[in-house]
N, C-alpha and C positions, 0 to 999 in steps of 0.2 A: 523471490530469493531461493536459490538452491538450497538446500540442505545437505551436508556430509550424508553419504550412507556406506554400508561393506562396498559395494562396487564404486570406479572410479568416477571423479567427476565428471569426465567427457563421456561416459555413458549412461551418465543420468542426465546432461546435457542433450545426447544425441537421442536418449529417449522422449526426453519432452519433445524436443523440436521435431522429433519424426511424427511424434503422437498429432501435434498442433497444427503441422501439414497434413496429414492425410484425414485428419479429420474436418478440415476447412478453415480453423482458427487463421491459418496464411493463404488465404485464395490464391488458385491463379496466376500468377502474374504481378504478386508482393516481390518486392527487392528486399532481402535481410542482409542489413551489414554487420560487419564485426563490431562497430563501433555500436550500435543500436542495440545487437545481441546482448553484449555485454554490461548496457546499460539495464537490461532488461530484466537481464540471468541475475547480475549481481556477481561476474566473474570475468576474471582477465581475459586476455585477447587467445594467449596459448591452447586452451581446451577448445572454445567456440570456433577456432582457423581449423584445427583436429577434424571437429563435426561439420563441419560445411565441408571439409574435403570428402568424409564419410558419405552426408547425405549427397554429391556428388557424384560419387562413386556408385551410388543406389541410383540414379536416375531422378532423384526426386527436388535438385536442383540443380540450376548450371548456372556458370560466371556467364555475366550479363555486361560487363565492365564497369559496372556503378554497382556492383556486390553480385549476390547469389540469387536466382531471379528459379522465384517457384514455381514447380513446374506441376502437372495433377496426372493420375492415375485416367487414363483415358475408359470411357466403358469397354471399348476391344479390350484394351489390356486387364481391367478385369475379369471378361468371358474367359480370357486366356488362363489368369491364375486359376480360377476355376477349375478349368478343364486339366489343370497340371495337381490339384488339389485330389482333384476324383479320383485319380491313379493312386497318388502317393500315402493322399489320408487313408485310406482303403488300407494300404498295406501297414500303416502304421495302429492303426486297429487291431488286427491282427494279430499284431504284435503285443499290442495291449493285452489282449485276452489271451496270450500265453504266458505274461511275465507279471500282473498285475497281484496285489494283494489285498487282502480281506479289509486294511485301514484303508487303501487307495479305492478300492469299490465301493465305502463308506461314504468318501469323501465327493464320488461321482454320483453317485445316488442321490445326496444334500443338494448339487449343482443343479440335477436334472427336476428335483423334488422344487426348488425355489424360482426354478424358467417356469416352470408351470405356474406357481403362484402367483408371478406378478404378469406370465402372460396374459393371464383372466384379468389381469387388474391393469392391463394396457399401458404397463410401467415400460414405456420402448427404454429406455435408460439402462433400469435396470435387468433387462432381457439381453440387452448388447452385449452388458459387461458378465454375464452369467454362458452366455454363450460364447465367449470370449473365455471365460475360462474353463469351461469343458473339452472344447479342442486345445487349448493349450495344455489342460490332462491330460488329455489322448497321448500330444506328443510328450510331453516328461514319462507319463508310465509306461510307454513302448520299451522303455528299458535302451533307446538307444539316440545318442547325442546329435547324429546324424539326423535322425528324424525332427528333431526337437531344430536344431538347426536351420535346416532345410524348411519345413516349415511355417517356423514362425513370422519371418520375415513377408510370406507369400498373406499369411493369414491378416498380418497389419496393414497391407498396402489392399484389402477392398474393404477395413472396415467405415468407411465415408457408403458406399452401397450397403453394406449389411445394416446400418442405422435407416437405412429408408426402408429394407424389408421388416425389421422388428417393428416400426410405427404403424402395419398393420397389425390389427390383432391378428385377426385367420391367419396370417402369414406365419406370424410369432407363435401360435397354437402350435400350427403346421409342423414348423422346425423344432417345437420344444416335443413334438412327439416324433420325431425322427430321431431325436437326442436318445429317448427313452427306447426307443428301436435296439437304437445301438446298444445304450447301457442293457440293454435284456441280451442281448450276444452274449457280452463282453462279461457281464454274470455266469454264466451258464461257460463262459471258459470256452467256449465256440470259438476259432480264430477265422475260418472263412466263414460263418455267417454275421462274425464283427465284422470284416472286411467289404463286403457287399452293404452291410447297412449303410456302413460309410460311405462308400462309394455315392448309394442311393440320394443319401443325405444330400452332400454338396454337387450330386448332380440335379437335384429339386433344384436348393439354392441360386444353383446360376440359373433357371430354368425363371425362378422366378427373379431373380435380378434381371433378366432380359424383359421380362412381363411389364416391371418397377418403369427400366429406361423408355420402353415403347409407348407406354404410359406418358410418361414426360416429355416424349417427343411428341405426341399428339397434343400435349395443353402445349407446348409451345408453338405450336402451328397453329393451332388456332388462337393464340393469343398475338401472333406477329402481324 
């Protein structure tokens, strides 16, 4: 069942449902209908017709003519965010370490302080969602909506790959000291050498997201 919160029902609707595709909860190739959704959410037809048109409008489903038929974030299209990330996060960096403040550097410090901890401790869970919320600090303290915007959106559509990179530890170490890269910039109030860390970051990232897929292409070669 949904819960009321300040934000509207159809975008806590289209949050879940976006979260529960791209994270695999709908494989593939699931047909979601309004009438199933509905029974599911615990809400009428009006919101749930709203987010299928939304998540439609994202690419991340199409009418099927027996409902809304899921569709997935292909690995190319991954590479691609990626590569559209490396540009943008960079500069949104940047922008961090010109506009940030002494309670928001606190707060990024705690983030990058707690990746590390359960990186050692092989928590991929709680490493997902920790590095899940330091880029989406990056983008809120940039001081600009556009970025946060822009963004976000790119950042939830490869977290199904980012959860197979965090299941490594090295991997997970990796990025939680790339993290600390950056917050030592973004401290120091440096905007181009926040900008490059970042860059550096999620250019590893896909670096090793391509490592992750080629990986999986070889067990399934040899498993066919």
């Amino acid at each position: 069942m949904i819960t009321h919160r300040p934000t509207s029902l159809a975008d806590q609707i289209f949050e879940r449902l976006e979260n529960d595709i791209l994270s695999g909860v709908y494989p593939k190739g699931t047909v979601l209908t309004e009438l199933s959704l509905c029974e599911e959410l615990g809400v009428s037809r009006t919101p749930v017709r709203e987010v299928l048109k939304r998540l439609a409008q994202e690419h991340i489903v199409e009418d099927c003519g027996r409902g809304m038929l899921v569709l997935s974030i292909t690995p190319k299209d991954a590479e691609i965010i990626y590569e559209i990330r490396e540009k943008i996060e960079g500069m949104a960096a940047s922008a961090c370490a010109r506009n940030i403040s002494d309670e928001d550097i606190a707060a990024l410090k705690e983030i990058v302080d707690l990746q590390d901890f359960y990186a050692q401790r092989s928590d991929s869970e709680k490493v997902k969602s920790l590095d899940s919320q330091f880029h989406q600090s990056i983008y809120r303290m940039s001081g600009s909506a556009v970025y946060y915007d822009t963004l976000m959106p790119l950042h939830s559509k490869t977290q199904k790959f980012r959860k197979a990179a965090v299941e490594s530890t090295g991997k997970a170490t990796q990025s939680a000291h790339e993290h600390r890269t950056v917050l030592d910039a973004i401290v120091a109030r440096d905007p181009e050498a926040a900008g490059k860390a970042m860059s550096d970051h999620v250019h590893s990232a896909k670096l090793r997201l391509i490592e992750i897929l080629n990986q999986q292409g070889d067990e399934t070669d040899g498993n066919g």
